[in-house]
C-alpha positions in Angstrom: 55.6 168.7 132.4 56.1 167.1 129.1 56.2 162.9 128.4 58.8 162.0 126.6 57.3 160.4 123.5 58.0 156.7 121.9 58.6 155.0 119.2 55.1 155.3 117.0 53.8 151.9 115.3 55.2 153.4 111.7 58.5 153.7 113.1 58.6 150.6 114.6 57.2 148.3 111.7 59.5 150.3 109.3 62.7 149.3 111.6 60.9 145.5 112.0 60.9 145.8 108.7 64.4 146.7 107.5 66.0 144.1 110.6 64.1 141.3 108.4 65.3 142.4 105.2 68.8 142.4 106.3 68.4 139.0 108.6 67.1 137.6 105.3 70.2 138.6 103.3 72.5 137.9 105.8 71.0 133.9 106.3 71.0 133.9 102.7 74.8 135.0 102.3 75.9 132.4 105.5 73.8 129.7 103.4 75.5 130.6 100.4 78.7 130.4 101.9 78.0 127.2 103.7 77.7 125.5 100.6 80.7 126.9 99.2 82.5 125.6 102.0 80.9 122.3 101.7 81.9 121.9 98.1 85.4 122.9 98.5 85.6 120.3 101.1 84.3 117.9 98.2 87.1 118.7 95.7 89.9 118.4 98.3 88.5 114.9 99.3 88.0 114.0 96.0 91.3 115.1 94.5 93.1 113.9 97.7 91.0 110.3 97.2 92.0 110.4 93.5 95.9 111.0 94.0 96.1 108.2 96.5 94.3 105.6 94.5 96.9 106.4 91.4 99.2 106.0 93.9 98.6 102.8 95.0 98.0 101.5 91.0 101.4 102.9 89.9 103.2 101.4 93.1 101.8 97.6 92.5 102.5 98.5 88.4 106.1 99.4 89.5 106.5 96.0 91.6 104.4 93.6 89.1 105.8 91.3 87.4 103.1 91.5 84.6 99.6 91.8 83.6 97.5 88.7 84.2 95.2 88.5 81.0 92.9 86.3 81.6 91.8 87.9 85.3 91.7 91.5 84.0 88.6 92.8 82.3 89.5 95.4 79.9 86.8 98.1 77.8 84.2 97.6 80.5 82.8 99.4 83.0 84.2 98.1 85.9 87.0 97.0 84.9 89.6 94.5 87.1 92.9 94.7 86.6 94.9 91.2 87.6 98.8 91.9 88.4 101.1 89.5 88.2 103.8 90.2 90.9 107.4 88.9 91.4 106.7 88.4 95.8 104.4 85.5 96.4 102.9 87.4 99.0 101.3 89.8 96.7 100.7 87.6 93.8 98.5 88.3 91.9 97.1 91.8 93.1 93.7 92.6 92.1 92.1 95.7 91.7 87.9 95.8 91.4 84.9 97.5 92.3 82.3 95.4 94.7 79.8 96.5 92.8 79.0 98.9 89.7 79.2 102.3 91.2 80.8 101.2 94.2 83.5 101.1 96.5 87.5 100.7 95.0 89.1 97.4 96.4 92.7 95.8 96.1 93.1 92.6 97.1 96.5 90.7 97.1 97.5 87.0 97.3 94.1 85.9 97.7 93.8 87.8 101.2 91.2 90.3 102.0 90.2 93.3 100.3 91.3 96.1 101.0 88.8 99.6 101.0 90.8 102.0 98.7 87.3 104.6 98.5 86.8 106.0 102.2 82.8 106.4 103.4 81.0 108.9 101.7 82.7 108.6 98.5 82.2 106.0 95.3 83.8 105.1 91.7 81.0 105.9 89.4 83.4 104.6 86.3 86.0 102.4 86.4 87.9 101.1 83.0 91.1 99.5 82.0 92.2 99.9 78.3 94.9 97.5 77.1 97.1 99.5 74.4 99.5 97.3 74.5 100.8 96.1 71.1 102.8 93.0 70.1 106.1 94.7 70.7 106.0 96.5 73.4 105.3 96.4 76.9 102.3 96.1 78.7 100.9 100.1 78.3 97.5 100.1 80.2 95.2 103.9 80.2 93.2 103.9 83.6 89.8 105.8 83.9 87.9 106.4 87.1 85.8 108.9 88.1 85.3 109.5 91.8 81.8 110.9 93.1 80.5 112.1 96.6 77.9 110.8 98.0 75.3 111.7 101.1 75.0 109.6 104.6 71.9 108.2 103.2 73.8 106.8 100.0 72.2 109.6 97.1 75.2 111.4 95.3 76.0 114.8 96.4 76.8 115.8 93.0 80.2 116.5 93.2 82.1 114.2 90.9 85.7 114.6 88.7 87.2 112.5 86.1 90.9 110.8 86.1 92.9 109.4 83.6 96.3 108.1 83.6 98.4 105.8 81.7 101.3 103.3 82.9 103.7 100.7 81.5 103.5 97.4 83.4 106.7 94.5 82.3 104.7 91.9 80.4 105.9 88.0 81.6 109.6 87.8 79.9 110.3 91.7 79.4 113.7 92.8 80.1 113.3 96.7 79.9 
């Protein structure tokens, strides 16, 4: 009568062995791919963020009346851009950061500001450039970079660069 024989220790430690090596890889390939997921996620959000803050600067440039000079901070960083607008219930409308490296605000009329940045996201650079000259309209560049940024407040390390450039009426234009 003959025992059927087992697995000897060799045989077993090489299998152990080769299941770690490809549990390893495999962890290492979901890890990998876990993060590329993770940063996608951060260029949608940040390109998503982007478009709708140009959005909402080119709609209150398409309804102001003007630029108010003397409340818009140009060639810094922030910068604050003071519209003049033709409805009294958006005059002036005001757009600013609540701090250096901080969260995008409009406010209009005087009311409360309103959040353009959502959570987990902040404007790391922020400037207005006035290139208007004497006779033309008001022709302001826009620079802001948007950056993610962890629960616990430390950037992520995902951050892009936008630039755009509009004509607001100056007080008195008729084009």
């Amino acid at each position: 009568m003959t025992h059927p024989r087992g697995f000897t220790l060799v045989e077993t430690l090489v299998s152990l062995a080769i299941a770690a090596f490809l549990i390893t890889v495999m962890s290492s390939l979901l890890f990998q791919a876990m993060i590329l997921h993770a940063r996608i996620k951060a260029v949608a959000a940040v390109s998503h963020h982007a478009r709708l803050v140009e959005v909402r600067l080119t709609d209150a440039v398409r309804h102001a009346a003007g630029i108010d000079f003397g409340g818009s901070q140009f060639d810094v960083d922030p910068g604050v851009l003071s519209l003049t607008m033709s409805e009294n219930m958006e005059d002036p409308t005001i757009f600013f950061l609540d701090e250096d490296n901080g969260n995008l605000f409009v406010m209009q009329a005087h009311g409360d500001a309103v959040r353009l940045t959502p959570p987990g996201m902040i404007v790391t650079r922020f400037v207005f450039t006035n290139l208007t000259s004497s006779e033309e309209s008001g022709i302001i560049r826009v620079e802001f970079t948007l950056e993610t940024v962890s629960n616990t407040g430390s950037v992520d390390g995902y951050a892009e660069s936008f630039q755009t450039t509009m004509r607001i009426p100056l007080e008195g234009d008729a084009n």
